[in-house]
C-alpha positions as CSV (number, residue, x, y, z in Angstrom):
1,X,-43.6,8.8,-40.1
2,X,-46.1,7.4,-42.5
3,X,-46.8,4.0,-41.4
4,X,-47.3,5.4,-37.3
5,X,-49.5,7.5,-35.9
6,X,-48.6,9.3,-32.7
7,X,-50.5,11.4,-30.0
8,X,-49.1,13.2,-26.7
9,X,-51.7,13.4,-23.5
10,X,-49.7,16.1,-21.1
11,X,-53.0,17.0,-19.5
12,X,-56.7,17.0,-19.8
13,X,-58.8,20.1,-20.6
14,X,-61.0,20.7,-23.2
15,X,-58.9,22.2,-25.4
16,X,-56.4,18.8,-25.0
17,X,-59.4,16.9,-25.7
18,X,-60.1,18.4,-28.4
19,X,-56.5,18.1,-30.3
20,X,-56.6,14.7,-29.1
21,X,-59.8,13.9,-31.3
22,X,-58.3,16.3,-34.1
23,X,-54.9,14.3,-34.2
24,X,-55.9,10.7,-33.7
25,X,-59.3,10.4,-35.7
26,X,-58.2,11.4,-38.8
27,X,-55.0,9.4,-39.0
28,X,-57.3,6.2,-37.5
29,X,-59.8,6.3,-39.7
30,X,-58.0,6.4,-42.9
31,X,-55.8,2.8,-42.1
32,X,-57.9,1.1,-40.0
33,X,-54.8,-1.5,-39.8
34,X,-52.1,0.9,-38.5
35,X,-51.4,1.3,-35.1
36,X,-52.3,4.4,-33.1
37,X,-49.4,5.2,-30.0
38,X,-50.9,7.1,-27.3
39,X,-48.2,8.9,-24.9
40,X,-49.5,9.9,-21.3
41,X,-47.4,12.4,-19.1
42,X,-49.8,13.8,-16.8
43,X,-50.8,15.0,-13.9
44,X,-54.6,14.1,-14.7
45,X,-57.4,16.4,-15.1
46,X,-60.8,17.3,-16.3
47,X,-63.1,14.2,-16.2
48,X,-65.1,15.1,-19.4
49,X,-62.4,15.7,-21.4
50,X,-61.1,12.1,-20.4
51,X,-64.8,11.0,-21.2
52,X,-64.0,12.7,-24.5
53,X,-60.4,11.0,-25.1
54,X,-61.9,7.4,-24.2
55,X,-64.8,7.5,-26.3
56,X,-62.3,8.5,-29.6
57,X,-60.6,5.7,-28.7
58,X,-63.5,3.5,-28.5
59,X,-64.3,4.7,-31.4
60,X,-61.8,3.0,-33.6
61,X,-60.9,-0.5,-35.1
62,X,-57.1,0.1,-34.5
63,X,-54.8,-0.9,-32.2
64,X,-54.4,1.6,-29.4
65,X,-51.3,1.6,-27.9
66,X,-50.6,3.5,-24.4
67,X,-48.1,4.2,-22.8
68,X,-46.5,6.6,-19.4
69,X,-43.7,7.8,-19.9
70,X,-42.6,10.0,-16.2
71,X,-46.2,9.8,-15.0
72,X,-50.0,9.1,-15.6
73,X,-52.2,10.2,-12.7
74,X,-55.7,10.3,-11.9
75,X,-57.3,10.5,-15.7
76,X,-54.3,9.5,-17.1
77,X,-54.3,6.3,-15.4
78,X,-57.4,5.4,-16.5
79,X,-56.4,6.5,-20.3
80,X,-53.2,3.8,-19.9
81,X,-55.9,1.4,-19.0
82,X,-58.0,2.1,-21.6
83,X,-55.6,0.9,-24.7
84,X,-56.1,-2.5,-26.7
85,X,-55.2,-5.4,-24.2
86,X,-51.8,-6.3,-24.7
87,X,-50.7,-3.4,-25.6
88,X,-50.5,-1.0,-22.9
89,X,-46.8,0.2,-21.6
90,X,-45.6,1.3,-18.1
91,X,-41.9,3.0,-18.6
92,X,-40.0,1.4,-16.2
93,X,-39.5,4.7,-14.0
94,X,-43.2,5.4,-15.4
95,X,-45.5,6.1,-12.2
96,X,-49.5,5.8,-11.6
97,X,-52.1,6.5,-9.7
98,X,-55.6,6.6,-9.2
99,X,-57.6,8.2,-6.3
100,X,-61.2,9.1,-5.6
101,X,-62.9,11.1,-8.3
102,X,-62.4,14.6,-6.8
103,X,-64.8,17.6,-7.4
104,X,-64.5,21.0,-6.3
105,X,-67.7,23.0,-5.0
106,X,-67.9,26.8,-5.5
107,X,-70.6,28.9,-3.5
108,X,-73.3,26.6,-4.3
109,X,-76.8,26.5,-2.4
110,X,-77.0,23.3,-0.5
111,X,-79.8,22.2,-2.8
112,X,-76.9,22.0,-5.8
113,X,-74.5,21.0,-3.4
114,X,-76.6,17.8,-3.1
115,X,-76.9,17.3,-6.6
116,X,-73.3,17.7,-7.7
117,X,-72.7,15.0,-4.4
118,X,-74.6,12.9,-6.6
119,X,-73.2,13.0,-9.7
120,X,-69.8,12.6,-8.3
121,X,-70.7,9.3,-6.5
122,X,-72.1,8.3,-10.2
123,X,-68.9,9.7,-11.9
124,X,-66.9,7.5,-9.8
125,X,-68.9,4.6,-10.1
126,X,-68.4,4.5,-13.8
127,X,-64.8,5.6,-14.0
128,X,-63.6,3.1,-11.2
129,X,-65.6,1.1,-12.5
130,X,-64.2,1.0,-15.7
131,X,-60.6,0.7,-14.4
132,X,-61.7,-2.0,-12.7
133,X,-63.2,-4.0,-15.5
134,X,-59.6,-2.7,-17.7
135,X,-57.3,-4.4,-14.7
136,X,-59.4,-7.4,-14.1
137,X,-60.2,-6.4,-10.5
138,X,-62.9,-8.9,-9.0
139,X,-65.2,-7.7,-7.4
140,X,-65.3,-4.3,-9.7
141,X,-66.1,-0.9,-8.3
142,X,-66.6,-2.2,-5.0
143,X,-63.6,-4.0,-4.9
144,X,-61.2,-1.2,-6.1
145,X,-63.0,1.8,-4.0
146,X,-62.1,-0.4,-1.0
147,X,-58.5,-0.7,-2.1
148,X,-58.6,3.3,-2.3
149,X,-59.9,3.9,0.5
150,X,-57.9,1.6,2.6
151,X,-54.8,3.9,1.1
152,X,-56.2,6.9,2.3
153,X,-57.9,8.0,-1.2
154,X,-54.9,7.4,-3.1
155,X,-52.9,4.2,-5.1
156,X,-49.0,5.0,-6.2
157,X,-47.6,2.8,-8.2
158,X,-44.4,2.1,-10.0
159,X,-44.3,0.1,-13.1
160,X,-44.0,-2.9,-11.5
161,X,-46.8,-2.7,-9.1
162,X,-49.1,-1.1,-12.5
163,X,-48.7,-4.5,-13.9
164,X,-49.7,-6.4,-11.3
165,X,-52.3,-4.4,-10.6
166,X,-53.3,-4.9,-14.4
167,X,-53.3,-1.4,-15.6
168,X,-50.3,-2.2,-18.0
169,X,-49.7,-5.1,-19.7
170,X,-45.9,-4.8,-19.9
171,X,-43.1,-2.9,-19.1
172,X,-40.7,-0.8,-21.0
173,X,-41.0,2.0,-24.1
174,X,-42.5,-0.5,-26.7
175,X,-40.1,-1.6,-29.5
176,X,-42.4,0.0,-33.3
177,X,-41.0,-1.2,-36.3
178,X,-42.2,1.0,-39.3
179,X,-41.6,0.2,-42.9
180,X,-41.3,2.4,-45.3
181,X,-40.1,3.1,-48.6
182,X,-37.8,5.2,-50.1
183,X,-38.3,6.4,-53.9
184,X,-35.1,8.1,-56.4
């Protein structure tokens, strides 16, 4: 459709981050008035390549649109979070959730070990963080790691309790009205 742009996050890798930027940047920067959709179905994934998707969005005067449709977990919730304010979409049998940023250690000496501890605690500091600061959470990072922890690492939530919680601004598949034209 000419007047609609459309992009579909099933998971996030590299390679997803990379068709991500390939399909939404160019469509973006040419109308800088049209609307960009962003569809999340996803189990979560790779933090970079969510570092990746955010900062294409970022990037951009439009207005970003998100939306779950069946589920948007870990990065994916934080994607939902991250679409223009008052426009971001829960399906109504849409989940989410968000947990503790997860890493996985390989044979590592203790001396990396130790490093990569770090970096995770600063990984989640930024990426709560910014969930936080996207759901109006007072009280931020702090705030939101507490609510984590005090679910045993995990938050579920059905579209109901992702607009309460601020993640989504409404409910439902949003209603796009495209005009076109159509020439003999």
């Amino acid at each position: 459709c000419p007047d609609l742009k459309e992009v579909l996050v099933t998971d996030f890798t590299d390679e997803s981050a990379r068709k991500f930027r390939e399909d939404f940047l160019p469509e973006a920067r040419f109308n800088k008035e049209r609307p960009v959709i962003v569809w999340i179905n996803s189990p979560g994934g790779n933090v970079d390549a969510l570092a990746s998707m955010v900062e294409t969005i970022q990037s951009v005067p439009n207005i970003v649109v998100t939306v779950s449709i069946g589920r948007a977990n870990s990065a994916g919730g934080i994607l939902l979070s991250c679409g223009t304010k008052g426009f971001r979409y829960c399906a109504s049998h849409s989940r989410v959730m968000v947990h503790e940023v997860s890493t996985a250690h390989s044979k590592e000496k203790v001396s990396e070990v130790v490093v990569d501890a770090h970096e995770s605690k600063r990984l989640e500091e930024f990426w709560l963080g910014l969930l936080a600061k996207n759901c109006g959470i007072e009280g931020g990072y702090q705030e939101l790691r507490r609510m984590i922890k005090d679910r045993d690492g995990k938050i579920w939530l059905n579209a109901e309790e992702a607009l309460k919680f601020g993640i989504v601004d409404k409910i439902g598949i949003p209603k796009i009205k495209v005009k076109f034209e159509v020439e003999d």
